[in-house]
N, CA, C and O atoms as CSV, one atom per row, in Angstrom:
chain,resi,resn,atom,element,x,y,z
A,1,UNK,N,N,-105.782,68.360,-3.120
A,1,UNK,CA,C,-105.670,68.080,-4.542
A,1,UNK,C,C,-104.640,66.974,-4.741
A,1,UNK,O,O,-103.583,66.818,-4.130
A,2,UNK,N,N,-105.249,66.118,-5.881
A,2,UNK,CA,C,-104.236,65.065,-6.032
A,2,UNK,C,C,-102.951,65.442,-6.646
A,2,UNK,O,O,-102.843,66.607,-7.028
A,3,UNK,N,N,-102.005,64.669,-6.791
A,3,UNK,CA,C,-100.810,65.198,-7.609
A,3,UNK,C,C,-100.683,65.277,-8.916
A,3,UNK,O,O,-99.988,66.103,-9.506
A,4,UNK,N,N,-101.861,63.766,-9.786
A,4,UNK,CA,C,-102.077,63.801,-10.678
A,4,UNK,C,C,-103.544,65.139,-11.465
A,4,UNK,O,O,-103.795,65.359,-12.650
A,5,UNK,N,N,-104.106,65.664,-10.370
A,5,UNK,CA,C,-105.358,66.454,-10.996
A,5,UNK,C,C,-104.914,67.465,-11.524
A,5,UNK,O,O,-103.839,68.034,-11.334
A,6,UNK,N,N,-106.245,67.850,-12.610
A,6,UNK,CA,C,-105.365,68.895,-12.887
A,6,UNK,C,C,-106.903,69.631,-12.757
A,6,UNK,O,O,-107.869,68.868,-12.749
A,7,UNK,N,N,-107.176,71.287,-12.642
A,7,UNK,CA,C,-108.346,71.597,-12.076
A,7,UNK,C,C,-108.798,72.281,-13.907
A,7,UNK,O,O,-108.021,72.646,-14.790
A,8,UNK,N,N,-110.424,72.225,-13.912
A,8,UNK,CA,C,-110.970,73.331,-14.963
A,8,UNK,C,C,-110.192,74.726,-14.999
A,8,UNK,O,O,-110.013,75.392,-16.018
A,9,UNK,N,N,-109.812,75.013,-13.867
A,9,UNK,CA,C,-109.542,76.423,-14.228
A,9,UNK,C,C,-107.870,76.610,-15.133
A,9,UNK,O,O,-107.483,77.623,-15.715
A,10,UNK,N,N,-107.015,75.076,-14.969
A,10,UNK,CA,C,-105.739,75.360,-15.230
A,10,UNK,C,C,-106.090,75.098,-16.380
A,10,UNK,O,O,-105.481,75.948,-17.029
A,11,UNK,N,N,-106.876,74.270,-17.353
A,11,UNK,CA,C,-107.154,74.117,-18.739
A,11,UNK,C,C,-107.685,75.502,-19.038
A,11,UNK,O,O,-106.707,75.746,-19.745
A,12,UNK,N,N,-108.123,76.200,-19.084
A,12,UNK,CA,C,-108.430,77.385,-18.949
A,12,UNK,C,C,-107.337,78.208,-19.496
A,12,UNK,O,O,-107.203,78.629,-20.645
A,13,UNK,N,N,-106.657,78.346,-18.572
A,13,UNK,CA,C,-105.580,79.252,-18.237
A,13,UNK,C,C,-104.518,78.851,-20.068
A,13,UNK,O,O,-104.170,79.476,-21.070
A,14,UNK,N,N,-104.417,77.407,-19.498
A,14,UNK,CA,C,-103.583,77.260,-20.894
A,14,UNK,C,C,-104.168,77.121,-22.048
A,14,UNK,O,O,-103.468,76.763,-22.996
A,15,UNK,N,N,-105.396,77.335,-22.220
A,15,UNK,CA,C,-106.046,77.484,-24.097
A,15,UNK,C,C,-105.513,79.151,-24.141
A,15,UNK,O,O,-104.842,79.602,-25.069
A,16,UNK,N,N,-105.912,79.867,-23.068
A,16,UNK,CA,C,-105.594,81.530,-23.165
A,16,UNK,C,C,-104.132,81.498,-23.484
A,16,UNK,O,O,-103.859,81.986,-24.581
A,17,UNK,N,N,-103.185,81.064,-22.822
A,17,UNK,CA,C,-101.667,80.693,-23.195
A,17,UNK,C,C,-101.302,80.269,-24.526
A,17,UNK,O,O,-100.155,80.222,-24.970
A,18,UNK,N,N,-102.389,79.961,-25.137
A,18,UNK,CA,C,-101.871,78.755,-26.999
A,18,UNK,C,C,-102.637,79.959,-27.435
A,18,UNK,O,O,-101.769,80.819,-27.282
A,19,UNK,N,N,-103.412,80.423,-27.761
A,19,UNK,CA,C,-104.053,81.648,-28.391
A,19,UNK,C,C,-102.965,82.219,-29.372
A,19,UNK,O,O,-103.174,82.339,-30.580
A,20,UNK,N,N,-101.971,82.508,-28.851
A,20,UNK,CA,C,-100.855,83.590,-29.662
A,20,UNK,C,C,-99.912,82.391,-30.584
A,20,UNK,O,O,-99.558,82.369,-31.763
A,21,UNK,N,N,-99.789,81.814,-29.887
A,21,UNK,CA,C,-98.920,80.472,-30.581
A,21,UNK,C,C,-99.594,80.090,-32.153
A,21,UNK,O,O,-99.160,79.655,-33.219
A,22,UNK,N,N,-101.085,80.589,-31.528
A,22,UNK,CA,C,-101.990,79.586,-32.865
A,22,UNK,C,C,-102.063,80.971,-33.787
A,22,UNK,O,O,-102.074,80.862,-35.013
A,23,UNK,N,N,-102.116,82.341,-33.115
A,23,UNK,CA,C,-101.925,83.171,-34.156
A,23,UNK,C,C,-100.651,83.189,-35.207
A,23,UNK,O,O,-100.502,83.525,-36.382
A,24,UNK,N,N,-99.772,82.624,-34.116
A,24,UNK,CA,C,-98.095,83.141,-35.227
A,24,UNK,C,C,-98.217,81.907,-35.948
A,24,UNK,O,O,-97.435,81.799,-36.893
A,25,UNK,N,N,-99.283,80.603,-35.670
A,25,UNK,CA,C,-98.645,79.582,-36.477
A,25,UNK,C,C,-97.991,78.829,-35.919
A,25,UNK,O,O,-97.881,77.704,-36.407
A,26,UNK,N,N,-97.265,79.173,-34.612
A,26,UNK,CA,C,-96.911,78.027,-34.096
A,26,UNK,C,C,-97.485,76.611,-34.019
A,26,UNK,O,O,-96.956,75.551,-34.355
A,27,UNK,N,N,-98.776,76.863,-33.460
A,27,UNK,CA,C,-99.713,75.466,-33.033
A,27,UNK,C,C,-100.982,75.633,-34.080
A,27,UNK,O,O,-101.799,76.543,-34.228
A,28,UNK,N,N,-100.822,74.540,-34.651
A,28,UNK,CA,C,-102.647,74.315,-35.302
A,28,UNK,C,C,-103.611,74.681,-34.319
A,28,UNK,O,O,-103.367,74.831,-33.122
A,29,UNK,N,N,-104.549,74.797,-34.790
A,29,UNK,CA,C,-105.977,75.098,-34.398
A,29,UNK,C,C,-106.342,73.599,-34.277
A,29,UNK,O,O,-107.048,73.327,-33.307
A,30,UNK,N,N,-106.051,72.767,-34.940
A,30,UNK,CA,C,-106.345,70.806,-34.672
A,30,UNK,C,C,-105.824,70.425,-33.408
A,30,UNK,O,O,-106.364,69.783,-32.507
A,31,UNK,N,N,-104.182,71.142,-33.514
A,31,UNK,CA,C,-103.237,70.640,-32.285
A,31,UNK,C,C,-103.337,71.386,-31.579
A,31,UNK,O,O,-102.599,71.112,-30.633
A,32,UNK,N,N,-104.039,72.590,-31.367
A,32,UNK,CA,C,-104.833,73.017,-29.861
A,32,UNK,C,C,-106.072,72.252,-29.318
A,32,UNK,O,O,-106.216,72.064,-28.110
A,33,UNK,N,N,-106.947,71.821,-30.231
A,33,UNK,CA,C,-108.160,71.230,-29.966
A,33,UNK,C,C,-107.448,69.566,-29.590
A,33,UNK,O,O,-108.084,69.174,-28.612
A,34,UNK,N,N,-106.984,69.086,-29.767
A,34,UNK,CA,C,-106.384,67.646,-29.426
A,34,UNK,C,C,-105.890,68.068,-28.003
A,34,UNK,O,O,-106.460,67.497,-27.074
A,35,UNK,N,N,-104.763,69.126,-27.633
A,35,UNK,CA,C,-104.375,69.124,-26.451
A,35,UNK,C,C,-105.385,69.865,-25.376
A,35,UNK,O,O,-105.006,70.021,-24.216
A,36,UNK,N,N,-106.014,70.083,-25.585
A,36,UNK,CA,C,-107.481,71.230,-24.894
A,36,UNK,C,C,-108.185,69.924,-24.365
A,36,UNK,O,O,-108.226,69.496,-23.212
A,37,UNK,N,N,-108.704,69.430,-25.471
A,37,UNK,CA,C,-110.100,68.493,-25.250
A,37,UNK,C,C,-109.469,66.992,-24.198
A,37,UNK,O,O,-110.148,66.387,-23.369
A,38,UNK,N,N,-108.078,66.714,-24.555
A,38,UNK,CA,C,-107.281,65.723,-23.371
A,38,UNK,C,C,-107.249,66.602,-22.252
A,38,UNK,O,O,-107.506,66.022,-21.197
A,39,UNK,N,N,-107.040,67.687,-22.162
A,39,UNK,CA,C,-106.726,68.384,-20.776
A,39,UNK,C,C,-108.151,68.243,-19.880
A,39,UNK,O,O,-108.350,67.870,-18.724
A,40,UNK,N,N,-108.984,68.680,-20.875
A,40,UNK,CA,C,-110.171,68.846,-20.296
A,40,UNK,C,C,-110.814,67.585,-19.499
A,40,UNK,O,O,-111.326,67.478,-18.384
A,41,UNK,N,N,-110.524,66.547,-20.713
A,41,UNK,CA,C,-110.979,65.426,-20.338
A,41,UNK,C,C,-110.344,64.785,-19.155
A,41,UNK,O,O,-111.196,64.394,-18.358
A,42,UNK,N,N,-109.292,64.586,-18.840
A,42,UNK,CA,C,-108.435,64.527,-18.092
A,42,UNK,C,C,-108.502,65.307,-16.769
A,42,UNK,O,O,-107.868,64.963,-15.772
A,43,UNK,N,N,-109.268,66.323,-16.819
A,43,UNK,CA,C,-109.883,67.801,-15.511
A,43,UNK,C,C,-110.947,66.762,-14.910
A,43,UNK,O,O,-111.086,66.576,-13.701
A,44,UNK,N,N,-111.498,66.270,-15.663
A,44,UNK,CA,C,-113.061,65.939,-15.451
A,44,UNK,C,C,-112.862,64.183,-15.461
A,44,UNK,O,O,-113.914,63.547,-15.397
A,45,UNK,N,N,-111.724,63.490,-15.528
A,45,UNK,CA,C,-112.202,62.053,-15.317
A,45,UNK,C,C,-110.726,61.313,-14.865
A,45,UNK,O,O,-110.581,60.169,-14.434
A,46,UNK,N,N,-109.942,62.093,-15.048
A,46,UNK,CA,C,-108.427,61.723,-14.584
A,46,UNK,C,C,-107.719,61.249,-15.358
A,46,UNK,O,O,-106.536,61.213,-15.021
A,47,UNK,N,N,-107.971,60.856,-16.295
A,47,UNK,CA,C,-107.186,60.101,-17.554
A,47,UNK,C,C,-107.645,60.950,-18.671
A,47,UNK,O,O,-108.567,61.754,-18.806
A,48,UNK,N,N,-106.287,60.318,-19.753
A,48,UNK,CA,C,-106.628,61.077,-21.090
A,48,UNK,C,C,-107.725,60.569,-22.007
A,48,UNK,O,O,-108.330,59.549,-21.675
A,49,UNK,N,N,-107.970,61.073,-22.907
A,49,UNK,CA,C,-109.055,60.432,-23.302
A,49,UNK,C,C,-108.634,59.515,-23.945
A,49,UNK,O,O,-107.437,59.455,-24.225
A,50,UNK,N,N,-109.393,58.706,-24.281
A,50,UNK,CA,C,-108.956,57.046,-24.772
A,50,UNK,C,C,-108.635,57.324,-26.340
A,50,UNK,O,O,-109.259,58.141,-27.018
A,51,UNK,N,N,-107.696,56.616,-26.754
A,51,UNK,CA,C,-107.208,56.195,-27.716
A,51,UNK,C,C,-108.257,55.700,-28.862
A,51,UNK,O,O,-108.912,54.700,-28.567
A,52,UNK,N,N,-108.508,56.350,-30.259
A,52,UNK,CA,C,-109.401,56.310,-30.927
A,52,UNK,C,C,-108.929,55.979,-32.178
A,52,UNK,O,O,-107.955,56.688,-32.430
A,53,UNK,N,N,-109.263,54.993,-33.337
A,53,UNK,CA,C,-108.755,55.305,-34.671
A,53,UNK,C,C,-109.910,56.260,-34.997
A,53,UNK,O,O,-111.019,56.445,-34.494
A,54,UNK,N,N,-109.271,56.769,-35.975
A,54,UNK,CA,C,-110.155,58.167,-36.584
A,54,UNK,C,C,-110.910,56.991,-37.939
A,54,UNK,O,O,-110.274,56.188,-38.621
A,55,UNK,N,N,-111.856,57.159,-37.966
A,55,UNK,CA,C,-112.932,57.026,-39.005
A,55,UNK,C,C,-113.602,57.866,-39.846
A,55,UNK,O,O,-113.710,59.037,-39.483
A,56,UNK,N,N,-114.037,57.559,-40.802
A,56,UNK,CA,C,-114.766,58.130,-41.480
A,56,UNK,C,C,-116.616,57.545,-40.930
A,56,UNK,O,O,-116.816,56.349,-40.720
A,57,UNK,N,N,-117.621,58.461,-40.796
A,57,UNK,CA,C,-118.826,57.830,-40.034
A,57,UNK,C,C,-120.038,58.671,-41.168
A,57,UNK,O,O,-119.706,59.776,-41.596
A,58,UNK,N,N,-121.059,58.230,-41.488
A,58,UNK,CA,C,-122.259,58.724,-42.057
A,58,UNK,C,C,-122.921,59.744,-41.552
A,58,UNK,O,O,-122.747,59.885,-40.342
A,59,UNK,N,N,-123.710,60.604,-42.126
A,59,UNK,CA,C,-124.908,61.252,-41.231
A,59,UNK,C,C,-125.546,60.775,-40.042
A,59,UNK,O,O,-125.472,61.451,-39.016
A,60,UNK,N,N,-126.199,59.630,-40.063
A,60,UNK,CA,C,-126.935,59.343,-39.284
A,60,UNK,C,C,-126.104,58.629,-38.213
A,60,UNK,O,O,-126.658,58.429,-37.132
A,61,UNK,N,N,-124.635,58.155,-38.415
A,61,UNK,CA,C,-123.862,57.725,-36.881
A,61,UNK,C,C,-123.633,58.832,-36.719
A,61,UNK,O,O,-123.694,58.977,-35.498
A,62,UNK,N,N,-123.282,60.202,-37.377
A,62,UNK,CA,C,-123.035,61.573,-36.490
A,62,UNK,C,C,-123.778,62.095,-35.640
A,62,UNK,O,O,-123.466,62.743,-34.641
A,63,UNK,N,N,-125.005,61.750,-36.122
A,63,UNK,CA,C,-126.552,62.548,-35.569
A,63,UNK,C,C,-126.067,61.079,-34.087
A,63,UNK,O,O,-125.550,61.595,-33.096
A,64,UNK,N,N,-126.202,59.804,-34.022
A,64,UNK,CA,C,-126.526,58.993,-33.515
A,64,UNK,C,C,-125.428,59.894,-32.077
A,64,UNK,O,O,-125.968,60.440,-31.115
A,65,UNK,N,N,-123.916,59.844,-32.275
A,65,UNK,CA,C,-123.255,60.222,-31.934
A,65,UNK,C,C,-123.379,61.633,-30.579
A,65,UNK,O,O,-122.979,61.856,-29.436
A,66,UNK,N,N,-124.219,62.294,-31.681
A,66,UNK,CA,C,-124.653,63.711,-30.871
A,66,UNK,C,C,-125.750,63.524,-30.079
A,66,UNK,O,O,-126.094,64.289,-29.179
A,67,UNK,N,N,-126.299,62.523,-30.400
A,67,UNK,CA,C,-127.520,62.827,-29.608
A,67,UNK,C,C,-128.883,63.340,-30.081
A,67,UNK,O,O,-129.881,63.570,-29.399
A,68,UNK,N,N,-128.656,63.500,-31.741
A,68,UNK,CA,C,-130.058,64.179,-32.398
A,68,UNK,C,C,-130.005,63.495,-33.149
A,68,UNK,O,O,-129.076,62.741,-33.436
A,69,UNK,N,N,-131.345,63.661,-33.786
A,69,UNK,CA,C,-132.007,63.777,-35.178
A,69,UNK,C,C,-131.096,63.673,-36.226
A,69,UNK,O,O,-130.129,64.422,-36.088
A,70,UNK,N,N,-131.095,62.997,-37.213
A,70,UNK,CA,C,-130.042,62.948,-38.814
A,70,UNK,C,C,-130.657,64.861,-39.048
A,70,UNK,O,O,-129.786,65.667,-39.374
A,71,UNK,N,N,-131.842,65.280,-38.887
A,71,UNK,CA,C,-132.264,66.613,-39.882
A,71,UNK,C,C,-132.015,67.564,-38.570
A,71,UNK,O,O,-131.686,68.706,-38.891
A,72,UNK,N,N,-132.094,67.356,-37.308
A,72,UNK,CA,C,-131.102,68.060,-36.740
A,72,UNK,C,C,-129.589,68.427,-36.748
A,72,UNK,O,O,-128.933,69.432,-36.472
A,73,UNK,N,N,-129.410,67.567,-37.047
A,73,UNK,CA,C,-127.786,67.624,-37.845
A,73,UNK,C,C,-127.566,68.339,-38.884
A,73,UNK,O,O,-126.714,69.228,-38.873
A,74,UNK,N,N,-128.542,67.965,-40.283
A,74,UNK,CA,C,-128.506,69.217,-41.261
A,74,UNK,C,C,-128.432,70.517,-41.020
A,74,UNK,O,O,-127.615,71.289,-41.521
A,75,UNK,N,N,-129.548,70.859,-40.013
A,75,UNK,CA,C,-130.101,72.171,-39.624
A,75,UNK,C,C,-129.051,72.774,-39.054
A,75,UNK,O,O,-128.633,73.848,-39.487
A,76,UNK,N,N,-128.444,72.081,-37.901
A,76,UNK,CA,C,-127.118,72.681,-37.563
A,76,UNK,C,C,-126.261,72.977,-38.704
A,76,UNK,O,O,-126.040,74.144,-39.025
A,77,UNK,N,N,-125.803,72.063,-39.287
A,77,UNK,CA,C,-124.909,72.133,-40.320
A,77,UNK,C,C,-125.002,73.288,-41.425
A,77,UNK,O,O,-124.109,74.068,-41.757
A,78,UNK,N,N,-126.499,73.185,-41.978
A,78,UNK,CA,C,-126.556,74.700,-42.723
A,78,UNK,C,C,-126.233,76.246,-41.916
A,78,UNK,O,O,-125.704,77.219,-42.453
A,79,UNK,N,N,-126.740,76.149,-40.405
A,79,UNK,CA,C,-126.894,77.380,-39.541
A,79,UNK,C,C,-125.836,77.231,-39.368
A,79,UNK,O,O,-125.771,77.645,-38.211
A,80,UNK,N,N,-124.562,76.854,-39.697
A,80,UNK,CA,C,-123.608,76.911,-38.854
A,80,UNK,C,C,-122.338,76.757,-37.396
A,80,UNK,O,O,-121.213,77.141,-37.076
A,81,UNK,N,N,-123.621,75.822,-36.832
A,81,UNK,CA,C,-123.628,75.282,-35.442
A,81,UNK,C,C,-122.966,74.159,-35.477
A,81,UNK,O,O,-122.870,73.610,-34.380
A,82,UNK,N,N,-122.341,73.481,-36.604
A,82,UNK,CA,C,-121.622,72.614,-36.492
A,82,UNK,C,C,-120.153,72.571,-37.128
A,82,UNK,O,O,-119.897,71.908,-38.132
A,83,UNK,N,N,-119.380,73.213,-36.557
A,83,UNK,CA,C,-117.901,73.275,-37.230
A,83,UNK,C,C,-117.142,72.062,-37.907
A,83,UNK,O,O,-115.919,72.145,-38.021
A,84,UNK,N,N,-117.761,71.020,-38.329
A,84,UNK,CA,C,-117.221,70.080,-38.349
A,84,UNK,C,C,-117.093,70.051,-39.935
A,84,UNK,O,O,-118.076,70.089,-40.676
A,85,UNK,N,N,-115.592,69.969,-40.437
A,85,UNK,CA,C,-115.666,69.569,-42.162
A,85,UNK,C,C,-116.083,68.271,-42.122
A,85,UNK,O,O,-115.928,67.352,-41.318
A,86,UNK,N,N,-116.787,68.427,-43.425
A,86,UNK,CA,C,-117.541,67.050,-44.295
A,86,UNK,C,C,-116.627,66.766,-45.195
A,86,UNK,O,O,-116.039,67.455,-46.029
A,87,UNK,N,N,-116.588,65.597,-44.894
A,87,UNK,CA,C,-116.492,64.600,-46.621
A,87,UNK,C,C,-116.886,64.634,-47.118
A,87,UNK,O,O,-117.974,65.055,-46.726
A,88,UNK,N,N,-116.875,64.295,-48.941
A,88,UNK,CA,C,-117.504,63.994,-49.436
A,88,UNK,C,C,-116.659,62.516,-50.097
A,88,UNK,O,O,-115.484,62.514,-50.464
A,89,UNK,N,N,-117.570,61.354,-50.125
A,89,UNK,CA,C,-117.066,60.657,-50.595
A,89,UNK,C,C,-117.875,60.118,-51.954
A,89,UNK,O,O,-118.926,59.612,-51.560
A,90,UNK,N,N,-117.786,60.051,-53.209
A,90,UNK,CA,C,-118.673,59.859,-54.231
A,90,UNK,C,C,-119.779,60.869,-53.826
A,90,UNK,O,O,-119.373,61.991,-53.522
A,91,UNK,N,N,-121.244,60.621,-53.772
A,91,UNK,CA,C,-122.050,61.296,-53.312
A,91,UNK,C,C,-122.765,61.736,-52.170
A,91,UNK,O,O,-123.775,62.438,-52.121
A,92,UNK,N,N,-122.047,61.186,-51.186
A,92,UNK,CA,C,-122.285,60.538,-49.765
A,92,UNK,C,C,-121.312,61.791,-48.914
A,92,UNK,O,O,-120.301,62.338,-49.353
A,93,UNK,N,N,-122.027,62.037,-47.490
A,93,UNK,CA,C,-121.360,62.796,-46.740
A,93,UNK,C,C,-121.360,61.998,-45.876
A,93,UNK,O,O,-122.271,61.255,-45.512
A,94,UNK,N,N,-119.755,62.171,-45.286
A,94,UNK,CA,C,-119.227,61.670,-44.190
A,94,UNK,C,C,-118.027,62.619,-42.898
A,94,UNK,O,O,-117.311,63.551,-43.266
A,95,UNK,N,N,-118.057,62.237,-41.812
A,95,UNK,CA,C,-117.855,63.208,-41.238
A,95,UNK,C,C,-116.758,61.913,-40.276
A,95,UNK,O,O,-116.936,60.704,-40.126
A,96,UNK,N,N,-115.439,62.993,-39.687
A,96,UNK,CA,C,-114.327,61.694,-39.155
A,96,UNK,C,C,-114.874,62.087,-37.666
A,96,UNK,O,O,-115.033,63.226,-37.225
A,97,UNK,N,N,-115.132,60.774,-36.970
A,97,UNK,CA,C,-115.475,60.570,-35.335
A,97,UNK,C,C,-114.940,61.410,-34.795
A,97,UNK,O,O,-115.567,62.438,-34.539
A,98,UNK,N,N,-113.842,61.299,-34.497
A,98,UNK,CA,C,-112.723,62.140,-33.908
A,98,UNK,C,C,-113.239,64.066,-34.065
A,98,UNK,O,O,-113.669,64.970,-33.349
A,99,UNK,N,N,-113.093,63.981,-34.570
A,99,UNK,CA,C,-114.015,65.618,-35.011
A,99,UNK,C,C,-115.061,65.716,-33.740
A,99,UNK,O,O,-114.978,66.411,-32.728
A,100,UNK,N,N,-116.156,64.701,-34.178
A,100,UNK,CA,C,-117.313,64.889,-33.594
A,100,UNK,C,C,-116.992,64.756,-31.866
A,100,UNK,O,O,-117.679,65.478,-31.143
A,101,UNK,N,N,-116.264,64.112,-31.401
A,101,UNK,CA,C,-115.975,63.840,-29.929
A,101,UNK,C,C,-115.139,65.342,-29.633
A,101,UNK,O,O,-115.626,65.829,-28.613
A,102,UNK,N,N,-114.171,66.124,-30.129
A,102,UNK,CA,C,-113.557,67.039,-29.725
A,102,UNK,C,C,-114.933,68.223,-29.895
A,102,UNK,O,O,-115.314,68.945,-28.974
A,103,UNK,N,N,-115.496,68.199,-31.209
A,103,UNK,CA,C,-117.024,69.173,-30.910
A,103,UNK,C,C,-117.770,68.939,-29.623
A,103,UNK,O,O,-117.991,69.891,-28.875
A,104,UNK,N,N,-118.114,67.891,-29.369
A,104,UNK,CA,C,-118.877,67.849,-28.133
A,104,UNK,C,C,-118.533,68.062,-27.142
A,104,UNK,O,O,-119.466,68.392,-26.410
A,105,UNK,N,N,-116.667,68.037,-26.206
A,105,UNK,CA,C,-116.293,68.302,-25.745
A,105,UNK,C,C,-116.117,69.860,-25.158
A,105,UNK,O,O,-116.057,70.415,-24.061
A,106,UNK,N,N,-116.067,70.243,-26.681
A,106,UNK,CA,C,-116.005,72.011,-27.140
A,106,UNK,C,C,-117.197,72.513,-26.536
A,106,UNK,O,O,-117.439,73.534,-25.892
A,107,UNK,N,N,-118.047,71.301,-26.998
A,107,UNK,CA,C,-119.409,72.334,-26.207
A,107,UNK,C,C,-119.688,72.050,-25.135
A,107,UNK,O,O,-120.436,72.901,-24.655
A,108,UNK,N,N,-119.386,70.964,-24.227
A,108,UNK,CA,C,-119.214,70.613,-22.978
A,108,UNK,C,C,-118.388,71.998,-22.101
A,108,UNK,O,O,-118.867,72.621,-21.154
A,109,UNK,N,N,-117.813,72.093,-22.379
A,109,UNK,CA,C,-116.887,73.811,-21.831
A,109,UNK,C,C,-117.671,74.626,-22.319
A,109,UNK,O,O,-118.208,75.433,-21.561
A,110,UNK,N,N,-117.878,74.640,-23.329
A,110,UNK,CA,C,-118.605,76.654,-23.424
A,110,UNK,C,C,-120.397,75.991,-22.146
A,110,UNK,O,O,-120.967,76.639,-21.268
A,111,UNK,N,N,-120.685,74.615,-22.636
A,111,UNK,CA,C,-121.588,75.318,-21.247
A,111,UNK,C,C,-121.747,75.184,-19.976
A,111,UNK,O,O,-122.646,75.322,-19.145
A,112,UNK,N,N,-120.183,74.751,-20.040
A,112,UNK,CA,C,-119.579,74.810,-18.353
A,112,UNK,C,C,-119.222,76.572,-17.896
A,112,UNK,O,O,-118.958,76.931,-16.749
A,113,UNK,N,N,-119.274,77.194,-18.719
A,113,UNK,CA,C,-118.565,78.448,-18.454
A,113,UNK,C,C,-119.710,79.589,-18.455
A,113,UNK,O,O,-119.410,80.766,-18.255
């Protein structure tokens, strides 16, 4: 093992470790998912994940983003399958990038596990 690696199982270990932190309030539920999804990323490619401005993005760059359908996206979104808060901006839904990359990540682990 390198000196810099760090393995799946130690990201692991430390989301189970922030659990209680995020109950008392210590740590956001944002600022677990920011340090989780770098760890992870970082398990799996050696570096942190790259440096992003956060945006605001449309339906259809979210869908583009994921990999589906704009009405696959709805469908999730009504069922629940997509944790991601919406914007609303005037009449228009918009959703911040950054969100969508830590979701996919999220689900990158649950179906690693």
């Amino acid at each position: 093992m390198k000196a810099n690696e760090i393995r799946p199982k130690t990201v692991s270990l430390i989301g189970k470790l922030i659990d209680p932190w995020i109950d008392e309030g210590i740590i956001t539920v944002a600022e677990s998912r920011e340090i989780l999804s770098n760890l992870r990323y970082l398990s799996k490619r050696g570096a942190l994940l790259p440096a992003m401005q956060p945006k605001l993005i449309n339906q259809e760059q979210a869908a583009d983003m994921l990999g589906i359908s704009r009405s696959s996206l709805k469908k999730m979104e009504s069922e629940g399958k997509l944790p991601i808060k919406r914007k609303c901006v005037g009449t228009s839904v918009r959703y911040v990038n950054t969100d969508i990359i830590e979701f996919m990540l999220s689900k990158e682990e649950e179906d690693t596990q």
